[in-house]
N, C-alpha and C positions, 0 to 999 in steps of 0.2 A: 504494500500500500504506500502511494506515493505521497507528498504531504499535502497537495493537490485534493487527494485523494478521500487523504484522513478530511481535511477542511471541508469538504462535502458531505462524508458520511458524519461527521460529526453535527453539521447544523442537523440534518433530518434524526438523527438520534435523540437531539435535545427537543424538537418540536414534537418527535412519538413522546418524550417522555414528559411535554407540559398535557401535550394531549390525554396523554394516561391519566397524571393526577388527579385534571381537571374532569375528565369525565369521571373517576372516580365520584368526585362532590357531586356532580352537576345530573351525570347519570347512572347510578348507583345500582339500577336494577337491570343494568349493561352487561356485570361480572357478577356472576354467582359467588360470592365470599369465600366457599371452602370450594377446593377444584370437583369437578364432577366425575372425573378421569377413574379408571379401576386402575391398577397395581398394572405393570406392564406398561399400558400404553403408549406413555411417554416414549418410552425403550423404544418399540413399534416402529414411533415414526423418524428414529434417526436411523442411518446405513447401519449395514452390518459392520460395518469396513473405514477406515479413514481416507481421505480424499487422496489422487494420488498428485494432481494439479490443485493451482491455488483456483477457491470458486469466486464468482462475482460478487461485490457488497451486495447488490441486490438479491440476491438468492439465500444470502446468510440472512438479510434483514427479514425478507418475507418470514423465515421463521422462527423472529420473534413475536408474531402474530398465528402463526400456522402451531406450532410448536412449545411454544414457552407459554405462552400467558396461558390458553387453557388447560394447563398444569400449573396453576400458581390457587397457590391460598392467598387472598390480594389482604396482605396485613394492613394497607394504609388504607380499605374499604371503610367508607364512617360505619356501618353495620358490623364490624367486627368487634367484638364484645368478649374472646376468647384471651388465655392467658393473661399477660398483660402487655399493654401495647409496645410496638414498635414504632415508632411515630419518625419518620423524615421531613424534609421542607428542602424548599427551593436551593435558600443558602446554604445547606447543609451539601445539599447533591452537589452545587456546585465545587465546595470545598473536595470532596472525591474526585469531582475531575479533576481537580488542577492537584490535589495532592499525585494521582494517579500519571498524570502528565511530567510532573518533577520529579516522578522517581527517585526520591532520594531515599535510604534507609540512613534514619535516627537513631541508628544505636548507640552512637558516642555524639558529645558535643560536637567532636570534631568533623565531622560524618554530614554531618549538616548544624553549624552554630543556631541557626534560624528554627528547625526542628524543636531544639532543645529548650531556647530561651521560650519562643511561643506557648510550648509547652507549660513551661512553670509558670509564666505570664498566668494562665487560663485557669492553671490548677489555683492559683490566687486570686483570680476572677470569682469565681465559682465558689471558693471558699467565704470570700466578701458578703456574694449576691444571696447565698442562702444560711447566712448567718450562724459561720463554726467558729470550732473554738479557735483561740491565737496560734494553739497549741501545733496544730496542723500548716500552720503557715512556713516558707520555703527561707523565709529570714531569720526563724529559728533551727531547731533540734530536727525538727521533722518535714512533712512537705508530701506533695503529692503527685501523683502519674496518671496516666491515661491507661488503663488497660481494655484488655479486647471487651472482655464480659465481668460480671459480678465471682464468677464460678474462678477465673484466675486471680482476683483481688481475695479472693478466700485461700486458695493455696498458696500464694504469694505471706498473706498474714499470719498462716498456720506457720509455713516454715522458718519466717521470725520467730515464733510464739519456742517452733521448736528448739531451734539457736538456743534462742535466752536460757530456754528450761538447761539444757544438755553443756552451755559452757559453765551454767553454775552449779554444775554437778552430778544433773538428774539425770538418773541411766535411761538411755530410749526405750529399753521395756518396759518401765514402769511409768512412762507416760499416757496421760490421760484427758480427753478433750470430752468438754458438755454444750449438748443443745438438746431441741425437742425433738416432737414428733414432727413440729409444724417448719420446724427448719428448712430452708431450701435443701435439696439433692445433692447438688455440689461440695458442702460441706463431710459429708461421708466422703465421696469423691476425690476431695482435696486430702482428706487425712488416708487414704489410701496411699494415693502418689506419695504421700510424704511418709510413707511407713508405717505410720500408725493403724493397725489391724483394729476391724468393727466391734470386738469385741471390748475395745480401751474406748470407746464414745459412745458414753451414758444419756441417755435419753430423760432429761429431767420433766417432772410433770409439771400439767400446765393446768390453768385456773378456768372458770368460765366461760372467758373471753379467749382459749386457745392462746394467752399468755405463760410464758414460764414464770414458775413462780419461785422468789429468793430463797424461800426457805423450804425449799425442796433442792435448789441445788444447793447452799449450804450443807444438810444434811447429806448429800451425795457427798460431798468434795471430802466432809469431815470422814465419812466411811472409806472413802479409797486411801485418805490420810493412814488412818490405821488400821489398814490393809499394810502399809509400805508403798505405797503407789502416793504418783507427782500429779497432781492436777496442773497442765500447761495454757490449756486455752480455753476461754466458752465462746461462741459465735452468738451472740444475741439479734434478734432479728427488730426492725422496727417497717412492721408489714409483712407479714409472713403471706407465702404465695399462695395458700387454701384460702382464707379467713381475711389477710391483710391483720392479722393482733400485730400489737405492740408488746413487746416483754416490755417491763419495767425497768430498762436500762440505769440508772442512778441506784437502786435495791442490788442491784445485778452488780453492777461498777466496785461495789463496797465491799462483797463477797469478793470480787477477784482481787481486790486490792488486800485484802486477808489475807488469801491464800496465796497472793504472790503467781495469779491466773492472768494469762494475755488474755485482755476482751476484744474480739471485734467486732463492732457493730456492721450487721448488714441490712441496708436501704434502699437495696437497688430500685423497688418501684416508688415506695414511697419518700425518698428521701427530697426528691424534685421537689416537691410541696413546699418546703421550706422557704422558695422564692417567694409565696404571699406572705407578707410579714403575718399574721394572723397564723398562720398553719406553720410557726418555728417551734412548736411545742413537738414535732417529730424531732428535732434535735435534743429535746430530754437527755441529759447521763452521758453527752459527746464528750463532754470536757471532762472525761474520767476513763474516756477508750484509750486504748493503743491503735487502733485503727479501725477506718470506715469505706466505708463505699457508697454511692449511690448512681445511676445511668441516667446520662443524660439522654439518651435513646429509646429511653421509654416515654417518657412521658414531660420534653420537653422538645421535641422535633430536631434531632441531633440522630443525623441515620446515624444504624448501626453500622457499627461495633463499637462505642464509646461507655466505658465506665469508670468512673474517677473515685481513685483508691489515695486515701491519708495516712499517713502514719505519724504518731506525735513521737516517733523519735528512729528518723532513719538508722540509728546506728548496727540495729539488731537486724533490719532487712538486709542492708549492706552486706554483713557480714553471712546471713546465710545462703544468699545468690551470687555475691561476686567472685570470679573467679576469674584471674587477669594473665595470660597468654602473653607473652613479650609482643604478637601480634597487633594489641590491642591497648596497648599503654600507650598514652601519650602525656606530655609533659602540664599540661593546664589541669589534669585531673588526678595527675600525682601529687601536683602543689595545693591542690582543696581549691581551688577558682571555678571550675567548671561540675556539672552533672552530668555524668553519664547514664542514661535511663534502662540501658541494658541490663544494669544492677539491680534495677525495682523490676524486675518479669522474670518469667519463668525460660520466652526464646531471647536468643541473642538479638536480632535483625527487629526493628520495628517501623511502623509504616509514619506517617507523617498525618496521626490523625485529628491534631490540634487546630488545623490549619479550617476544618469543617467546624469545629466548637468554637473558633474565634470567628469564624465567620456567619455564623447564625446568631451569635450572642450579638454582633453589629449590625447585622441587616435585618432580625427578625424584633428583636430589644426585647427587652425586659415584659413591659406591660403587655406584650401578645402572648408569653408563657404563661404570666398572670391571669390574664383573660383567660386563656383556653382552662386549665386548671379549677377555676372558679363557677365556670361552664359546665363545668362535668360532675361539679361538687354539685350546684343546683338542681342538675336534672339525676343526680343519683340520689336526692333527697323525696324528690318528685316520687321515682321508681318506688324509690321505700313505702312509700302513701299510697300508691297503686299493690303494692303487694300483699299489704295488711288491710288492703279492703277487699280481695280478694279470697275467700272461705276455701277455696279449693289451694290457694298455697300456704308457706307459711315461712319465716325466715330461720334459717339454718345458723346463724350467727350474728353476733349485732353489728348495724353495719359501718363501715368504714372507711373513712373519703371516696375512694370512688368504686369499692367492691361491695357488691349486693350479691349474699350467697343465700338462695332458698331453695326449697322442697315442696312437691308435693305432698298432699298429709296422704294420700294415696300408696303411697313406701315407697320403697328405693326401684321396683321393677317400673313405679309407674314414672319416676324420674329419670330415669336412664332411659324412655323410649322416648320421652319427652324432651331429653336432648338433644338424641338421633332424630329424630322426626321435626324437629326445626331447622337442625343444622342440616339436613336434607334437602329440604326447601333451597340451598342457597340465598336463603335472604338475607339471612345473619349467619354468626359462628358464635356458639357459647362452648366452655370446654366445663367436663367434668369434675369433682374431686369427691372425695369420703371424708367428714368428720363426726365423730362421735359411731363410725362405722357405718353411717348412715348418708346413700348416696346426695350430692349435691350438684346445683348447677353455679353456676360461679358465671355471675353477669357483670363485666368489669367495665367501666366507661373512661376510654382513655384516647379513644382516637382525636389527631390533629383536626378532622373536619368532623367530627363528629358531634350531631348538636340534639336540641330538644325531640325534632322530627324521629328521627331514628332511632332513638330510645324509645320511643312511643309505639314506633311500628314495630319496633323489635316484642316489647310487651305485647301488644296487641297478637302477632305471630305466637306466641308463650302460649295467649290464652285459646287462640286457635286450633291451636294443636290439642291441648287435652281435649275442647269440645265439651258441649253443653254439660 
């Protein structure tokens, strides 16, 4: 491809791709939300074989309409109601291009200067905009990264947590990490990679609210005490991904401070929130973490892969990830002047993804993350008032910023068809979970264009489906 070349197929790429978004909003009953496609198909319609000449842009582009999109689950659909959102925008996309175009890899300062300062720039921004502690700022002790997901900011923290425990003596077998039930997945995941076997991560119980509660993990930590076992780390979650609870992070913070426990808070959905000065009350117990996370790819329109991970005192990340190569020394980061960010991740090579969070925090501002946020708080307060006037549902948990989890009182067979059978329809996508063993639908409202209309229609779809 000639550059001639590229510069042609490049405009019509970007007008398919306003055109996408924008019918998304504008024509929504265009894309069935979840793909219609059986297992296979996809496979189907590509060769068996790889080309043996190069083919025409045109012939690739047709199938991104022939080929791709009718296998897409379209995340940025405002009907999509599943997981929690993925949310891109204009600024952001264009941030990937031009990251994508500069090719640079930021693994070292030196690698790209611009990468790295951006970087801390943003993680400072961001620490500003949604109101952390000092603690996490890059002018002191500690400071922050970009990483890909929430799930690598968790093995990233653990294998601190396990540093600290392991130089001050504690033998890796008798280490020991706590969270719940309602814990994200990643968390098992991450103390895997890191050594630590399922059997050393205590599932502490949780309260009413599918919060953990302090004095259940007290009691744990004091039993594995004397057992001879190290309690090293609790993951406390603020928004768990069934329910969205909040553990009681500050109760939480004073026990690990006890036992000499790394806490890290994880916020990957709800930590965004904290941009409305009103909703900083999710920052509760931050200024007692050793590390946090939350994504701006959920639920502030910062495509993915962005999740921005703190720590209130790099010394212990540093020392469990860096490993320095004569290849890879250079003189500004021997003298303490520079950051190399290869040392806060798990790969070496990093993409240049600051460059999309500085550019959406410029072109989109402030008060549009606000607005949308605020937006979805109202019409998920709406939802709640249509649920509870509803005799044939009932809600599954109490609800919380913008997840509404309820059931049929019909049981869990009549709930799980009631899933399938909307999310069949392609009009909306809701996704499943179980709490209290008892199946749930989990109706999350986070989409970038998603507004009052489509919550409404999506309920209305709900009530369609069970029938009179």
């Amino acid at each position: 491809m000639t550059p001639e070349e590229f510069r042609t197929a490049g405009h019509q790429l970007v007008d398919w791709i306003a055109d996408y978004v924008t019918g998304l909003a504008d024509e929504p009953a265009r894309y069935p939300v979840r793909s219609p496609l059986a297992p296979g198909e996809v496979r189907a319609m590509l060769p068996a074989h790889p080309p043996s000449a190069p083919e025409a842009w045109s012939v690739v582009f047709a199938d991104l309409e022939r080929v791709v999109v009718p296998g897409l689950t379209h995340w940025q659909h405002p009907s999509f109601f599943a997981y929690f959102p993925c949310n891109s925008s204009f600024p952001s996309i264009l941030g990937e291009l031009a990251s994508a175009g500069l090719g640079v890899n930021g693994m070292l300062w030196a690698t790209s200067p611009a990468a790295t300062e951006i970087e801390t720039a943003m993680l400072d921004w961001m620490r500003e905009l949604l109101g952390l502690p000092e603690r996490f700022s890059s002018s002191g002790d500690g400071g922050g990264v970009i990483e890909g997901t929430a799930s690598e900011a968790t093995l990233c923290a653990v294998r601190a947590a396990r540093h600290r425990a392991t130089a001050a003596g504690a033998p890796l077998e008798r280490l020991v990490a706590y969270a719940t039930s309602q814990t994200h997945s990643s968390i098992e995941k991450g103390l895997r990679i890191a050594g630590i076997p399922v059997d050393r991560l205590r599932l502490v119980d949780v309260d009413g609210t599918y919060a953990m509660r302090p004095e259940a993990l007290a009691a744990a930590m004091a039993a594995d005490r004397a057992a001879g076992l190290v309690p090293f780390v609790v993951v406390a979650s603020r928004g768990t991904t069934s329910s969205m609870a909040f553990d009681p992070t500050p109760a939480i913070a004073e026990v690990c401070r006890a036992e000499g426990a790394w806490l890290h808070v994880d916020a990957a959905m709800a930590g965004i929130a904290a941009l409305c000065p009103e909703l900083r009350w999710v920052n509760d117990g931050l200024e007692l973490a050793d590390s946090y996370c939350t994504n701006p790819h959920k639920w502030m329109g910062v495509s993915f892969d962005c999740d921005l991970f703190w720590v209130a005192d790099r010394g212990a990340l540093l020392a469990a990830l860096s490993i320095l190569p004569e290849y890879l020394r250079t003189a500004a980061a021997e003298a303490g002047q520079v950051i190399d960010y290869r040392d806060w991740q798990i790969p070496l090579g990093r993409r240049f993804r600051a460059l999309k969070l500085w550019w959406t925090i410029r072109l989109e501002g402030l008060e549009s993350f606000q607005a949308m946020i605020r937006r979805h708080l109202a019409v998920t307060t709406e939802l709640v008032s249509w649920v509870e006037a509803d005799e044939r549902f009932e809600l599954a948990a109490a609800p919380s910023l913008n997840l509404v989890c309820v059931r049929l009182r019909g049981g869990d067979a009549a709930t799980d068809a009631l899933i399938e059978a909307a999310n069949a329809t392609g009009e909306a996508l809701f996704t499943r979970t179980v709490l209290d063993g008892r199946s749930v639908l989990r109706f999350c409202i986070g989409g970038r264009i998603t507004g009052r209309a489509h919550v409404e229609a999506a309920w209305a779809l709900l009530q369609r489906c069970v029938g009179p």
